[in-house]
TORROVO-180024 format. One line per 3 residues: number of its first residue (from 0); their letters; for each residue x, y, z of C-alpha. Coordinates in steps of 0.02 Angstrom, whole numbers, padded with zeros to 5 digits, m for minus. Each point is the difference from the previous one (the first is absolute). Layout:
N
NUM	a	X:Y:Z ~ ...
END
This chain:
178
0	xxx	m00570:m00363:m01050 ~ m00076:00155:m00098 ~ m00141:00001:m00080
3	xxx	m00054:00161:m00096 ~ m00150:00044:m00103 ~ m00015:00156:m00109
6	xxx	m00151:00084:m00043 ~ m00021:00008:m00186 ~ 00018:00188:00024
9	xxx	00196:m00049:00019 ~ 00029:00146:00154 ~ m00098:m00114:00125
12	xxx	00031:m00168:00090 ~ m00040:m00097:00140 ~ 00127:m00123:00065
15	xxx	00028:m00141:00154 ~ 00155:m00065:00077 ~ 00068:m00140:00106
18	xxx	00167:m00012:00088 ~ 00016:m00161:00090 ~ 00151:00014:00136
21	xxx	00090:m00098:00156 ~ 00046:00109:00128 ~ 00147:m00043:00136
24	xxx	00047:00075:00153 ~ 00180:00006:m00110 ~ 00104:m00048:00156
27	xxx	m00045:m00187:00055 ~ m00009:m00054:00167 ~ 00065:00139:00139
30	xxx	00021:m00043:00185 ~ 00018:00126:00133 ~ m00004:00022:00196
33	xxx	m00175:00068:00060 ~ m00014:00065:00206 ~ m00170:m00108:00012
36	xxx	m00019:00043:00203 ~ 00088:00168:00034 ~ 00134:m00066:00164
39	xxx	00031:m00148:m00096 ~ 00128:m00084:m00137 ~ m00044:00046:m00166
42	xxx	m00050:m00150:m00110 ~ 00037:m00052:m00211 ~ m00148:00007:m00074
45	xxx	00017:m00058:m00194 ~ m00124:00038:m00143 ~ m00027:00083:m00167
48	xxx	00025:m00072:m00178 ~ m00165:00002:m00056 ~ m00071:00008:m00177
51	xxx	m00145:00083:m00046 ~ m00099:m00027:m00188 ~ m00044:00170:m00042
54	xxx	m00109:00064:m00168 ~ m00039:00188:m00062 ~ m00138:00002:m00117
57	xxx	m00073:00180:m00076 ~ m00115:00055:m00122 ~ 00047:00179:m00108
60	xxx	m00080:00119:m00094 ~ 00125:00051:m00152 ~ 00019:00156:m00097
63	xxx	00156:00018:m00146 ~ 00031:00113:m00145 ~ 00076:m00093:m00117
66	xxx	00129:00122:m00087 ~ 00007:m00063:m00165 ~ m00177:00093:m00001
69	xxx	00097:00155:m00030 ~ 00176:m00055:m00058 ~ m00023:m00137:m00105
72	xxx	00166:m00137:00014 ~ 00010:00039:00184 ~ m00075:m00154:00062
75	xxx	00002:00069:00189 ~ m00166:00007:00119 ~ 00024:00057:00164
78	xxx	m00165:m00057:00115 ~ m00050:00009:00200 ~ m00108:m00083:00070
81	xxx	m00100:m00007:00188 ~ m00104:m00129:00078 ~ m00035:m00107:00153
84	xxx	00076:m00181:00040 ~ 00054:m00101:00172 ~ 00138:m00087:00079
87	xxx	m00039:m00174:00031 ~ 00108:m00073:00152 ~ 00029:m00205:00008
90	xxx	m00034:m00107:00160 ~ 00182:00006:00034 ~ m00014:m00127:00134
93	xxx	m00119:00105:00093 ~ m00122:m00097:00141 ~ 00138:m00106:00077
96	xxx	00010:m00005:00172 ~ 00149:00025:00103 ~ 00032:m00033:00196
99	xxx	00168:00013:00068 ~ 00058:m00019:00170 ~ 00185:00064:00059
102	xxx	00085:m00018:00163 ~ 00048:00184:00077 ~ 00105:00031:00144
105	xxx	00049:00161:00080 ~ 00160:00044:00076 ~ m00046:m00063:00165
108	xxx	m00004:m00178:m00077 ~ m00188:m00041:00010 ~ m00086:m00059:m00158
111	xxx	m00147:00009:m00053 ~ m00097:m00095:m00174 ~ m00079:00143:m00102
114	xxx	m00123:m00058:m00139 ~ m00057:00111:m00146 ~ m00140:m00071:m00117
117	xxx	m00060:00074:m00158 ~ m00009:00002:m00185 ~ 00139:00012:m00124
120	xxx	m00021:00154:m00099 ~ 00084:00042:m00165 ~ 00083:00153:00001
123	xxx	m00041:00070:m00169 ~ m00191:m00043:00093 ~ 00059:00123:00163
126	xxx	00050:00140:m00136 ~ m00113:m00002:m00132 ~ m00157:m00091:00089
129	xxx	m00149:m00061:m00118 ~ m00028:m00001:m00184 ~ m00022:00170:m00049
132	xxx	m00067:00130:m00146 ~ 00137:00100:m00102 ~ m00010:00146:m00085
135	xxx	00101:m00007:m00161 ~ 00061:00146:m00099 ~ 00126:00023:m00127
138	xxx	00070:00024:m00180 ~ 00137:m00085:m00139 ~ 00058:00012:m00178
141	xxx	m00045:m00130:m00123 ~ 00093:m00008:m00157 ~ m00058:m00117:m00152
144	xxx	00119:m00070:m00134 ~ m00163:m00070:m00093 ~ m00177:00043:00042
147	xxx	00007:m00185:00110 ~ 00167:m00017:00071 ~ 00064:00143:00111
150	xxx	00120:00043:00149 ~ m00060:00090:00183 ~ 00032:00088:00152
153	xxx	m00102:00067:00158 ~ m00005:00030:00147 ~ m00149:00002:00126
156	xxx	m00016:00057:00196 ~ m00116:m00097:00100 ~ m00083:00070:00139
159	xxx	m00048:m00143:00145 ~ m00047:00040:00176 ~ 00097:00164:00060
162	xxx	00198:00056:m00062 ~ 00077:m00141:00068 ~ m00070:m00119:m00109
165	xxx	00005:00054:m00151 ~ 00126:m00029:m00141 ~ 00031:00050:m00197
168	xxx	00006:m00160:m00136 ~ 00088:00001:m00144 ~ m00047:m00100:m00155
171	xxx	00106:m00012:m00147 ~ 00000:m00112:m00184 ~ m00059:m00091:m00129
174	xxx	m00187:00048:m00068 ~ m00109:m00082:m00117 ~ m00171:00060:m00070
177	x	m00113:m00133:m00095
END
């Protein structure tokens, strides 16, 4: 959702948007063998396949030139905008405990029971962490068939915690200006 408000001095806006997503780890369930005592047989351990409800919310600061300003029928107005939002990460089935115990044995023939106790962590939770701020920064191209109904583009980078995390969005349609 987009909601945009321009000033009645038409160069000037303010606007707030909401993106409501599910994120996936993409690849289901993956098993693999993990050396849990180092002189004894790896184990399977199973896991992953967890969902996580995500939301990025931001608040903007708009500036356009509307071009038909200075060449009237070209119903073009290019705008950027810049503001401040956050990234709001889901419980994703965080808080359950886990406790596993596996059998190991070396390859001498003596076993031994190993048990590992903890708490299930999402891993969009391990890479990301918390909910955190954004900066948002950007620009499009709005073109208007009538002064309500209109067509746009933009693009916007969002800055979150440190070059790993951050990512461009890219909005695109159908506008309409009571």
């Amino acid at each position: 959702m987009d909601f945009t408000y321009w000033f009645p001095w038409k160069y000037a806006g303010v606007r707030f948007q909401g993106a409501g997503l599910s994120i996936g780890s993409g690849n289901g369930s993956q098993t693999r063998e993990v050396t849990v005592v180092r002189g004894f047989a790896p184990v399977t351990v199973t896991g992953g396949g967890n969902n996580v409800a995500a939301g990025v919310l931001t608040g903007d600061v708009m500036l356009r030139l509307p071009l038909d300003d200075f060449w009237p029928g070209v119903h073009l107005a290019p705008y950027f905008f810049a503001g401040l939002g956050g990234i709001i990460l889901g419980s994703g089935g965080e808080g359950h405990s886990v406790s596993e115990t596996f059998t190991v044995t070396n390859s001498a023939g003596e076993s031994r029971d190993v048990t590992f106790t903890g708490r299930r962590v999402n891993s969009l939770r391990n890479n990301i962490g918390e909910d955190r701020v954004l900066g948002h920064f950007g620009g499009g191209l709005e073109y208007r068939f009538t002064p309500h109904i209109g067509l746009f583009g933009e693009a916007g980078y969002d800055l979150v915690n440190g070059a790993s995390n951050n990512f461009i969005q890219t909005n695109f349609g159908l506008r309409y200006a009571f």
